[in-house]
KEDRENVO-287834 format. One record per residue: x, y, z of N, C-alpha, C, CB in turn. Coordinates in steps of 0.001 Angstrom, whole numbers. Glycine has a CB too. Layout:
# KEDRENVO-287834
nx,ny,nz,cax,cay,caz,cx,cy,cz,cbx,cby,cbz
X,Y,Z,X,Y,Z,X,Y,Z,X,Y,Z
...
//
This chain:
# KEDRENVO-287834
nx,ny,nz,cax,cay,caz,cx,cy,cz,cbx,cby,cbz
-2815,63627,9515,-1813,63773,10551,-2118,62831,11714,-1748,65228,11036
-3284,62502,12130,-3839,61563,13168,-3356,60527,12802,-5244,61416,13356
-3486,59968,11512,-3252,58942,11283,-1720,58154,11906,-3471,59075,10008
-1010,59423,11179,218,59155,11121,1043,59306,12534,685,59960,10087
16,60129,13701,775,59954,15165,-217,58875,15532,860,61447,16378
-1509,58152,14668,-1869,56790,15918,-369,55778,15344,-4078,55592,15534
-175,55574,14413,1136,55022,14056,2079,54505,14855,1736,55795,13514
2553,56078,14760,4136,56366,16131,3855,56076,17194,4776,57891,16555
2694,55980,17817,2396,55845,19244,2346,54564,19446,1204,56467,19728
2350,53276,17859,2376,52026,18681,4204,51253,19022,1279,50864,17645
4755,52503,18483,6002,51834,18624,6206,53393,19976,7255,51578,16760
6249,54097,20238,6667,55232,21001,5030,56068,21403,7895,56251,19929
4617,55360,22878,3662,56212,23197,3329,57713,23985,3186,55506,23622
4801,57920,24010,5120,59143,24056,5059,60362,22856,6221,58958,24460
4835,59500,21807,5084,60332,20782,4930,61697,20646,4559,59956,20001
5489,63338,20493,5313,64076,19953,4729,64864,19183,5612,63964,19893
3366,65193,18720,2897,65293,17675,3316,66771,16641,1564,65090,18070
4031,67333,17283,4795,68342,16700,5714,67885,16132,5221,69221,17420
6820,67140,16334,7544,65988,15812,7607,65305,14758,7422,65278,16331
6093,64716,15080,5776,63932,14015,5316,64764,12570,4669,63017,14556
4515,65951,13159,4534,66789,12026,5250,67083,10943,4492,67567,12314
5998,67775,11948,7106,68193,11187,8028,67230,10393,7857,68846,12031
7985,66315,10564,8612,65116,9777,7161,64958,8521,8948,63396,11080
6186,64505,8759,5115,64725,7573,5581,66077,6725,3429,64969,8262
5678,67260,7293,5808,68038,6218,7181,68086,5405,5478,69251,6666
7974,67425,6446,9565,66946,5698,9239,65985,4355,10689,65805,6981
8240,64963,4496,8304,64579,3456,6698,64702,2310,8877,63278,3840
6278,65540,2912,5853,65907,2229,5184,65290,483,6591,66615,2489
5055,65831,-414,4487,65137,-1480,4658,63261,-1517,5223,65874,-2756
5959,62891,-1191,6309,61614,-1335,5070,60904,-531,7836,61333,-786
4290,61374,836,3365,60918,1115,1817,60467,366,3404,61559,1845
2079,61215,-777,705,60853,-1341,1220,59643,-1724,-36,61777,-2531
1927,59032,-2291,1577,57820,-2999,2352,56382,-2040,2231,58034,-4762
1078,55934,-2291,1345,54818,-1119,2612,53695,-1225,-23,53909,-1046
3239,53536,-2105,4795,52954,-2715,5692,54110,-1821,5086,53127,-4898
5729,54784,-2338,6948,55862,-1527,6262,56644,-201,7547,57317,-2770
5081,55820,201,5007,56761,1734,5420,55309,2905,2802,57662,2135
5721,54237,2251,6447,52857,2785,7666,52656,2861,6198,51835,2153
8403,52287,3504,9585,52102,3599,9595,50668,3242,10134,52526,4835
10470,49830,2228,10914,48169,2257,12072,48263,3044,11304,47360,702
12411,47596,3956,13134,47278,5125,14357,45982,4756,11932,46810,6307
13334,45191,3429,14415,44395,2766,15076,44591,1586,14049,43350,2597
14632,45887,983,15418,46422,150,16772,47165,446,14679,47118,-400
17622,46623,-138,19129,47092,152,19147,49049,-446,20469,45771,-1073
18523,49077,-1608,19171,50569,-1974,17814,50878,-973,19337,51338,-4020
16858,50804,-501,15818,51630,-74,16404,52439,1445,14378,50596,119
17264,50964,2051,17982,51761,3421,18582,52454,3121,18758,51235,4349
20085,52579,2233,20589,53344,1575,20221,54831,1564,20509,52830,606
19188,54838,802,17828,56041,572,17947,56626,1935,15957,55343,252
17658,56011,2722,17635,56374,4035,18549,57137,5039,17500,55455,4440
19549,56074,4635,20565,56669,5183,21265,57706,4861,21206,56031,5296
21384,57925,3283,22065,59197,2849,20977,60454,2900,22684,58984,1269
19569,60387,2436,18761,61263,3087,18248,61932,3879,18429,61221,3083
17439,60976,5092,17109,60990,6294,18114,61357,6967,16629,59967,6691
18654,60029,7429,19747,60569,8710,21099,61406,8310,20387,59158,9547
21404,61069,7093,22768,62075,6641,22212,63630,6274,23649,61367,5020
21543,63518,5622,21513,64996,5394,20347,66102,6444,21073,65065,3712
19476,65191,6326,18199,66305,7489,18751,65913,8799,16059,65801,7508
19141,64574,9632,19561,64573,10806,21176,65017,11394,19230,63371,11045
21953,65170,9774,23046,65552,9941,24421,64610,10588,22687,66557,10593
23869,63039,10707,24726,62475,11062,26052,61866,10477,24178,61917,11447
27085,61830,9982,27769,61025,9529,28899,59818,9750,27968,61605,9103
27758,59330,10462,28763,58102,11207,27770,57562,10567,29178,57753,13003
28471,56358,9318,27677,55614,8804,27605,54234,9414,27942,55633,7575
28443,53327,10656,28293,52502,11464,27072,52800,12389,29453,52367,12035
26412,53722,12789,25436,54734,13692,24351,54733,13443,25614,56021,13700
24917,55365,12002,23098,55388,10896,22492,53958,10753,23315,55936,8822
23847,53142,10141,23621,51525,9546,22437,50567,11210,26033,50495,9299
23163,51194,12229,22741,50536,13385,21247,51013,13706,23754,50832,14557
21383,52224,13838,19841,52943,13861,18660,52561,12993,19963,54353,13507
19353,52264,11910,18282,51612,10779,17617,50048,10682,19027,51709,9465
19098,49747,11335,18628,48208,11505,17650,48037,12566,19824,47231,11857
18308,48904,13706,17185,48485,15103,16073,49082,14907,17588,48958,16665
15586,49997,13681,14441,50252,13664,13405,49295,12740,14497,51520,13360
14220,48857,11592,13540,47576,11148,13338,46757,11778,13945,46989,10380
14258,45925,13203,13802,45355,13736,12186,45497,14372,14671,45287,14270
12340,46453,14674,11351,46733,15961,10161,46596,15062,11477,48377,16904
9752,47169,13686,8808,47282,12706,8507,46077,11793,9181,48330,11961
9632,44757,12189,9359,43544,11903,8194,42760,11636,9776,43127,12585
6780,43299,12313,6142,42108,12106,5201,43376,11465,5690,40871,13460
5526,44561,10765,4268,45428,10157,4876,45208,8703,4038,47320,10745
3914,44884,8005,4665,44284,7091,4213,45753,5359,3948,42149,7022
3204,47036,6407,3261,47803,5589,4212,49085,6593,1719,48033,4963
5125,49322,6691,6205,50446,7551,6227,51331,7059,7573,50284,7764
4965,52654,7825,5066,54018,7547,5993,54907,7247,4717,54445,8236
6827,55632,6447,7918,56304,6322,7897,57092,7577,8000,57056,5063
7196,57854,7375,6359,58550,9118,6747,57988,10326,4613,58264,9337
6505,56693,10110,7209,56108,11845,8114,55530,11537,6430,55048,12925
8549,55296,10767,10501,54537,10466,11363,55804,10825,11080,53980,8280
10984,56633,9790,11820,58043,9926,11873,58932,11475,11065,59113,8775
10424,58558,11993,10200,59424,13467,11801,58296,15111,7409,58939,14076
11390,56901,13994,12373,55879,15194,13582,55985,14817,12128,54180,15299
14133,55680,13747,15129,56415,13448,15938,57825,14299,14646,56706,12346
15143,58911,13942,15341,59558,15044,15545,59336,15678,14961,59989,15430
14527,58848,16845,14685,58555,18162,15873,58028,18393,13768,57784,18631
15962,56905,17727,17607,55899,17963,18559,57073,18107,18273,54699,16337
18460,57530,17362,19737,59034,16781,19972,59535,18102,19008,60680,15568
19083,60229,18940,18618,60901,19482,18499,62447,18808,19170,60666,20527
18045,62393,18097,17885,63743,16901,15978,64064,17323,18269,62967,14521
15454,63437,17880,13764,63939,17860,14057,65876,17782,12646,63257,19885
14984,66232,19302,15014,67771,19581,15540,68889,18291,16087,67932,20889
15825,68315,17385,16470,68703,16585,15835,68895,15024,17444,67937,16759
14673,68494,15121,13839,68475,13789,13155,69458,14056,12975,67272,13373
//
């Protein structure tokens, strides 16, 4: 769990660690294996993944112009990590959303 809030804290040093938790236990098993505890940022179905998962169904959003934007500005920002924690994609994401209060 340390691990995964020193993470969030280099993009959001405010970070939450209840937050962040609770998003670890959201995803849960997928974290063991290091392929699916990464997000590819240049994979087209992987945002996808994202978007209909993450933000559509657990954040509840369905403005897919919103999600599409949230996702992008979070790849941006995670641009030069070239391994992107699901953990902190999924925690910024949020944030963009403004969904943190809501997990």
């Amino acid at each position: 769990m340390a691990d995964y809030l020193a993470d969030v804290k280099k993009y959001d040093s405010g970070a939450s660690a209840e937050v962040v938790d609770k998003i670890v236990k959201h995803l849960g098993i997928a974290l063991r294996n290091r392929d699916s505890s990464l997000v590819s940022a240049t994979d087209p179905k992987e945002l996808e993944r994202v978007k209909t998962n993450w933000v559509g169904k657990k954040l509840g959003v369905s403005d897919g112009a919103k999600a599409d934007a949230a996702i992008d500005k979070t790849a941006k920002a995670m641009a030069s990590d070239n391994s992107k924690s699901r953990v902190t994609f999924y925690y910024l994401v949020a944030k963009e959303l403004g969904k943190l209060g809501s997990l």
